[in-house]
C-alpha positions in Angstrom: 160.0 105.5 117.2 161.2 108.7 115.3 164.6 108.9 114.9 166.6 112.3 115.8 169.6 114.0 114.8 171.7 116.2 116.9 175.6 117.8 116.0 176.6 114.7 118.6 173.6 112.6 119.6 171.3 110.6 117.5 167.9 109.9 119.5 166.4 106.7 118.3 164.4 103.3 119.3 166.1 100.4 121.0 167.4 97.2 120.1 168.3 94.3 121.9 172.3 95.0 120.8 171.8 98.0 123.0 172.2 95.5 125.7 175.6 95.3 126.8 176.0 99.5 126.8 173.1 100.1 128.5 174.3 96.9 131.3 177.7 99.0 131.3 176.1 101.7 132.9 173.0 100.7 134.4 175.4 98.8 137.2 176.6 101.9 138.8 175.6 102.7 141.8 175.8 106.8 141.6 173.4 106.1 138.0 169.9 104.6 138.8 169.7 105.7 142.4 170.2 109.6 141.3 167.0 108.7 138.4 165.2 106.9 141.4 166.1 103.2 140.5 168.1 100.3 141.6 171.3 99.8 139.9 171.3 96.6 137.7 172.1 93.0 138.7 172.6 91.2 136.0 172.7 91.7 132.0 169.5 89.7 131.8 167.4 92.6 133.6 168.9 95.4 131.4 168.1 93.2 128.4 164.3 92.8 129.9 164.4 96.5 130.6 165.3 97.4 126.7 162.5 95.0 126.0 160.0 97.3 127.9 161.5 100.4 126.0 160.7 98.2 122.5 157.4 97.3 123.4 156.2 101.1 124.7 157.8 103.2 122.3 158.0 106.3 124.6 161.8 106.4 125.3 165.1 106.7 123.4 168.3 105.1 123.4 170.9 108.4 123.2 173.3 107.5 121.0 176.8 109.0 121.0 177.8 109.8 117.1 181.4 109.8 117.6 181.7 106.1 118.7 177.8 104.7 118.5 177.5 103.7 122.1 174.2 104.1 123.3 175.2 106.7 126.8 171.9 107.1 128.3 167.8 107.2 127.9 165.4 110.0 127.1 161.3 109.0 127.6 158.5 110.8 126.9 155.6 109.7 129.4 152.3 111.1 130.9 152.4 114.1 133.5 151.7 112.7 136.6 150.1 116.1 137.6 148.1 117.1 134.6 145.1 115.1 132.9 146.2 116.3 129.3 146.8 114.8 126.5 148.7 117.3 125.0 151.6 117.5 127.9 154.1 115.2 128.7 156.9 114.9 130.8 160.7 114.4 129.9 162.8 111.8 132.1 166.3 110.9 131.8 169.6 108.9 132.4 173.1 109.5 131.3 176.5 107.1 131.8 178.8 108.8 134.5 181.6 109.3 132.0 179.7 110.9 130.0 178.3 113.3 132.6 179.4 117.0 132.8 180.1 117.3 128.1 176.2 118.4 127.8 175.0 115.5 125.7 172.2 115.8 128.4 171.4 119.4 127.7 171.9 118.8 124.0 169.5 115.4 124.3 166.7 117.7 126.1 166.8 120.4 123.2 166.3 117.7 120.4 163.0 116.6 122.0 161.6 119.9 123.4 162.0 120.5 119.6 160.7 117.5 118.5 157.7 117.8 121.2 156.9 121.2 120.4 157.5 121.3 116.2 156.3 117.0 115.6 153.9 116.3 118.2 152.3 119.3 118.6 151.9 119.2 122.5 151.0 122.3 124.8 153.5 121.8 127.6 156.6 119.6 128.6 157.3 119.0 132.0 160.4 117.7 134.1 161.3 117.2 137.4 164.6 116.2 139.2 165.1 114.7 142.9 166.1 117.9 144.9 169.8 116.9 145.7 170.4 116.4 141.9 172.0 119.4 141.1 173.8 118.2 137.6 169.9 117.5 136.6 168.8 121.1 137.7 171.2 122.3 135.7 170.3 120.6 132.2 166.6 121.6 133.1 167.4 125.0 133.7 170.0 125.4 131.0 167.0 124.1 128.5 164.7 126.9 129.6 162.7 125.3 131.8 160.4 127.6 134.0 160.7 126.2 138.0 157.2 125.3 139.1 158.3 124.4 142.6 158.9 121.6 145.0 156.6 118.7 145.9 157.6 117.5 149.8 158.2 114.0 150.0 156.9 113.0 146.8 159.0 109.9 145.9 160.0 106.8 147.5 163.4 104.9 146.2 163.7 101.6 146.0 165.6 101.9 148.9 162.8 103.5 151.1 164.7 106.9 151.2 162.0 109.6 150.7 162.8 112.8 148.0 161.4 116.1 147.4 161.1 116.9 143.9 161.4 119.8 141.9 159.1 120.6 139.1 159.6 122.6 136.5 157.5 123.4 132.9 157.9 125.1 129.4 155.1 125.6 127.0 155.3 126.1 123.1 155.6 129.7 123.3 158.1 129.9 126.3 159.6 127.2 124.0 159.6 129.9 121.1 160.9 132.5 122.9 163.7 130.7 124.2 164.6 129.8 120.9 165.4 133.1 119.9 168.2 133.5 122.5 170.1 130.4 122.1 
């Protein structure tokens, strides 16, 4: 996995040390639910669930510079909606007391730019759970254009049923963006 630099964030692949931070926050109940899964129950599953990241390479342990905990995720996987190879979609998780100082925002802009400058890809898509506001605000903060809402899109783990709000940015929006940051 490429590694990436930020003023405050390093982006990088997981290790099995990452265990005990990602545990730490992975257990609280206002976390997974919000990203659409169930909070952990032991250390044993986040430790199986860092060996998924390992073995996929699609998602990054964010790394806080200033201490080198790892705070959240930030994955790279296929668009559920579009068929090409050349788009992906961002999804994301962030430790509550870390929520609210823009490492997400600041996480999103290091792999729109790696997405858009390394990997060459046409489009980059994210979506949030229509309740979560804090998440509509990274995506719109980031430039995101709003798509719109898919009705009852996504069942939780819980059987509660969510709308979803889509949302898009191509290279050149991308571009153009940059220019007024």
């Amino acid at each position: 996995m490429q590694r990436l630099e930020s003023e405050r964030l390093i982006l990088r692949g997981f290790t099995e040390s990452d265990t005990d931070d990602l545990f730490r926050y992975a257990v609280d109940p206002e976390v997974g639910p919000r990203a659409g899964w169930k909070p952990h129950a032991s250390r044993e599953e986040s430790l199986s669930i860092i060996q998924m990241f390992m073995a996929d390479d699609n998602v990054f342990a964010i790394e806080r510079k200033s201490d080198h905990r790892m705070i959240g995720t930030i994955g790279l996987h296929k668009d559920k909606c579009r068929n090409l190879a050349d788009v992906k979609t961002i999804g994301y998780v962030l430790a509550q007391d870390c929520w609210g100082n823009g490492y997400m925002s600041e996480a999103v802009k290091l792999v729109l730019r790696y997405c858009c400058e390394e990997m060459h890809l046409r489009m980059v898509s994210i979506s949030h759970y229509t309740f979560n506001d804090q998440s509509r605000r990274v995506i719109e903060k980031c430039g995101f254009v709003y798509e719109g809402t898919l009705r009852q899109t996504f069942q939780r783990f819980d059987g509660a049923v969510f709308d979803e709000s889509m949302y898009s940015i191509t290279k050149e929006e991308w571009r153009k963006h940059q220019l007024f940051v």
